[in-house]
C-alpha positions in Angstrom: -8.1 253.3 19.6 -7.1 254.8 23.0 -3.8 255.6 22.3 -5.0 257.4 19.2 -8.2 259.3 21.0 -5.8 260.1 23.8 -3.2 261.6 21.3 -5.8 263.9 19.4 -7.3 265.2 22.4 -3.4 266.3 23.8 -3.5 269.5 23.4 -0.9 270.9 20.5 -0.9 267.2 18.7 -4.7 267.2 18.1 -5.3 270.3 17.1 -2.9 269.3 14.4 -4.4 266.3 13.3 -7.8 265.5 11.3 -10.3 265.8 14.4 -9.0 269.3 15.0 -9.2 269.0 18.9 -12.9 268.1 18.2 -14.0 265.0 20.9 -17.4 263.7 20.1 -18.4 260.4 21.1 -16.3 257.3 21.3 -18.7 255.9 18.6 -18.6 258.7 16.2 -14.8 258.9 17.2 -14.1 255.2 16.2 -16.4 256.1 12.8 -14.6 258.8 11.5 -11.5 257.2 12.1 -11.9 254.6 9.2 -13.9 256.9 7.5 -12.9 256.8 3.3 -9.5 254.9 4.7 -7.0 252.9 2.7 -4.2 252.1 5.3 -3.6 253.4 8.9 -1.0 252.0 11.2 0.2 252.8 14.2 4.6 254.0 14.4 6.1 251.7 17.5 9.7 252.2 18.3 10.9 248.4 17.6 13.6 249.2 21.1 11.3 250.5 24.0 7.5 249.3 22.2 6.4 252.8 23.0 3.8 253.9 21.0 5.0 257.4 19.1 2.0 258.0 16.6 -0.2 257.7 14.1 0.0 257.5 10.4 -3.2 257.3 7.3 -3.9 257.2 4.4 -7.4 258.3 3.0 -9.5 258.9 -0.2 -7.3 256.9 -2.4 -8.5 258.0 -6.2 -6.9 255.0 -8.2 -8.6 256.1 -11.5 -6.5 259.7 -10.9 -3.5 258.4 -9.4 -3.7 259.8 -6.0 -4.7 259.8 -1.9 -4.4 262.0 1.3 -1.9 261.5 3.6 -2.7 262.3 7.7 0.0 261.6 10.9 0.0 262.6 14.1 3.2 262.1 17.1 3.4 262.3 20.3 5.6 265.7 21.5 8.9 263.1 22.2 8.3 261.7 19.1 8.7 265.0 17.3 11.3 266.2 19.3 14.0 263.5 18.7 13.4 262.5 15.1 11.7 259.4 15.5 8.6 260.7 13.6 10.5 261.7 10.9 11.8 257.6 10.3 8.2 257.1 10.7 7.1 259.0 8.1 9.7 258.0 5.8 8.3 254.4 6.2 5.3 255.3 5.5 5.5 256.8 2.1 8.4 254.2 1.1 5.2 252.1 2.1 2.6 253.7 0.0 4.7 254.3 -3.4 5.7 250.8 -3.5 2.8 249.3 -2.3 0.0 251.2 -4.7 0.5 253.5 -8.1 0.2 256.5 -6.7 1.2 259.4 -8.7 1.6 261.7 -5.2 0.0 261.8 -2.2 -1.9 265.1 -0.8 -1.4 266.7 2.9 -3.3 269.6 4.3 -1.0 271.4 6.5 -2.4 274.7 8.6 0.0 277.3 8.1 1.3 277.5 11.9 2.3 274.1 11.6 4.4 274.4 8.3 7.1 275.7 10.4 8.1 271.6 11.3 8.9 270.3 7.8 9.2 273.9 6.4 12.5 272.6 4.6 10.8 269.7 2.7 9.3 272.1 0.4 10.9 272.3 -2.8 13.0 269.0 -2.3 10.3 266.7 -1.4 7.0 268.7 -1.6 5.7 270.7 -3.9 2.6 273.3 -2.3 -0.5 273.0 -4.7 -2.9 275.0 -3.1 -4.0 277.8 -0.3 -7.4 278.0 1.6 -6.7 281.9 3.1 -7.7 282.6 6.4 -9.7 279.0 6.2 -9.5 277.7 10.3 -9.8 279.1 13.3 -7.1 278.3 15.9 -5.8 280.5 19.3 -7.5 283.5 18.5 -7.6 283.7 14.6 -7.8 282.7 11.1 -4.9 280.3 9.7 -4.5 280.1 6.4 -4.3 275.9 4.8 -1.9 274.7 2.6 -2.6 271.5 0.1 0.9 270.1 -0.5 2.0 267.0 -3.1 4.1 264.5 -2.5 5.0 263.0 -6.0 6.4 259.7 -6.7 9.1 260.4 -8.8 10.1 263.7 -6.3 10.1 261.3 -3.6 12.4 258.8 -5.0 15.0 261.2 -5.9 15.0 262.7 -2.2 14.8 259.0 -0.7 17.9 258.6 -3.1 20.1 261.3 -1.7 22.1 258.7 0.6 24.0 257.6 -2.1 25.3 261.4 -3.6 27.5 263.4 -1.7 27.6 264.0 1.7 28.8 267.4 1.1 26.1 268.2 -1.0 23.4 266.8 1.1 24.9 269.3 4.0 24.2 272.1 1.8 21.0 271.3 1.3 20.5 271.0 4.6 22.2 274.1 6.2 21.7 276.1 3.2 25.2 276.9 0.8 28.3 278.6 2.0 27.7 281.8 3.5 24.2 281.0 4.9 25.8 279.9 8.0 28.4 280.9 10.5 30.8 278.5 9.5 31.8 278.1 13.4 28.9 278.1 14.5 28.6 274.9 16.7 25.4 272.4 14.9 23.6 272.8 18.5 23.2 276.2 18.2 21.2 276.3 13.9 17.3 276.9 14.0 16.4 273.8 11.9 13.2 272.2 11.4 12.4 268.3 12.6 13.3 267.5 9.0 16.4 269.0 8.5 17.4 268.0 12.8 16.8 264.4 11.5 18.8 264.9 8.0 21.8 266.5 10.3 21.8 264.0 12.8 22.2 261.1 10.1 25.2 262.6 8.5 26.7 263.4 11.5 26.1 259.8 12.3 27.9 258.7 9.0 31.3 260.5 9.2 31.7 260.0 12.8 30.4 257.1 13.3 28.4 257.3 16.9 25.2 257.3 17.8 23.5 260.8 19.5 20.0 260.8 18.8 19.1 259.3 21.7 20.2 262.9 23.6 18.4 266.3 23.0 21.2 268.2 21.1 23.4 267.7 18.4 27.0 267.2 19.2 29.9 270.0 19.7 30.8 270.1 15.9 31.0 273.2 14.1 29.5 273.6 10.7 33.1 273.9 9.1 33.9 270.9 10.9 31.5 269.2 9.8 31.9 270.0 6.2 35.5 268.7 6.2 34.7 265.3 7.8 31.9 264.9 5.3 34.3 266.2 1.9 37.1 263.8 3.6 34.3 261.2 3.5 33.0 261.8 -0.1 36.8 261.8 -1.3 37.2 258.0 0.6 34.9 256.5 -1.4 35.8 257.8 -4.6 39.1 256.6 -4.0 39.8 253.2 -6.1 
């Protein structure tokens, strides 16, 4: 409970999370932390046991099929794509532990910017509360996004298709990108950082996620080692 109360009250991460940045008393904190929840755990990197985040699941509706979804990381966690493993875990965790049809997340629009690229492959956005919280000087606007089970299992999937595909999807088709442009230099979200970063991993076969920027490969480059790649394992 401290780690949690500390991260909600850190400036940036809580104003993200449920509490909003709002304190109130260790009691009422401790409450409405269990409050209507199903599952909540705690992300620990295995390696170092340092404690990245927090991850629930709330107002399960087992008659309908479905349940909120809530996380929280600290700002390293974000940063170097260790929240993103996190909450991959998570809802591999959820869809095969209970029949959920999908899973609900409230996201304030000046946070969508993180995961913006999960929209359309993984999430599907259900719903907009305009202008519906005040943050830094001004009405945000809320966005409901779904999570469904069978969208989910066709992205968690994708490690079996093609590599070369999979970098579209990431860096966007031909044309979208400087083709030598080093990967350091694209704007990408955590999502898409973490999705780069694996396939990078895959066709070179070295680790880098532990450092702050992605390795001197250009995009062509890239795309060569991963059709090279593809073509290997279709080979008999």
């Amino acid at each position: 409970m401290e780690f949690v109360r500390a991260l909600e009250l850190s400036g940036e991460a809580g104003i993200r999370y449920r509490h909003r940045g709002v304190s109130g008393s260790p009691e009422d904190f401790h409450r409405r932390m269990w409050m209507g929840v199903l599952h909540q755990v705690i992300a620990v990197d295995l390696v170092s046991n340092e404690k990245l985040g927090v991850l629930a699941c709330f107002g399960a509706d087992f008659r309908n099929g479905h349940a909120h979804i809530a996380f929280v990381f600290a700002d390293t966690a974000r940063s170097d794509g260790r929240s993103v493993d996190a909450v991959e875990q998570f809802f591999d965790y959820l869809f095969s532990t209970f029949p959920f049809r999908k899973l609900y997340g409230e996201v304030l629009e000046f946070n969508i910017s993180q995961f913006s690229s999960a929209i359309g492959p993984i999430a599907s956005v259900e719903g907009r509360k305009r202008a519906h919280e005040w943050h830094d000087g001004r009405h945000w606007d809320q966005l409901l996004l779904a999570i469904y089970r069978e969208q989910w299992a066709r992205w968690s999937q994708r490690i079996e298709g093609s590599l070369l595909q999979r970098l579209e999807e990431v860096i966007g088709p031909d044309g979208h990108h400087d083709p030598t442009a080093s990967l350091g230099d694209l704007e990408l979200d955590s999502l898409s950082s973490v999705e780069l970063a694996d396939l990078v991993e895959t066709v070179v076969d070295s680790s880098f996620r532990d450092g702050d920027s992605l390795p001197g490969l250009t995009v062509s480059a890239l795309a060569q080692l991963c059709e090279q790649h593809d073509s290997a394992r279709q080979s008999p």
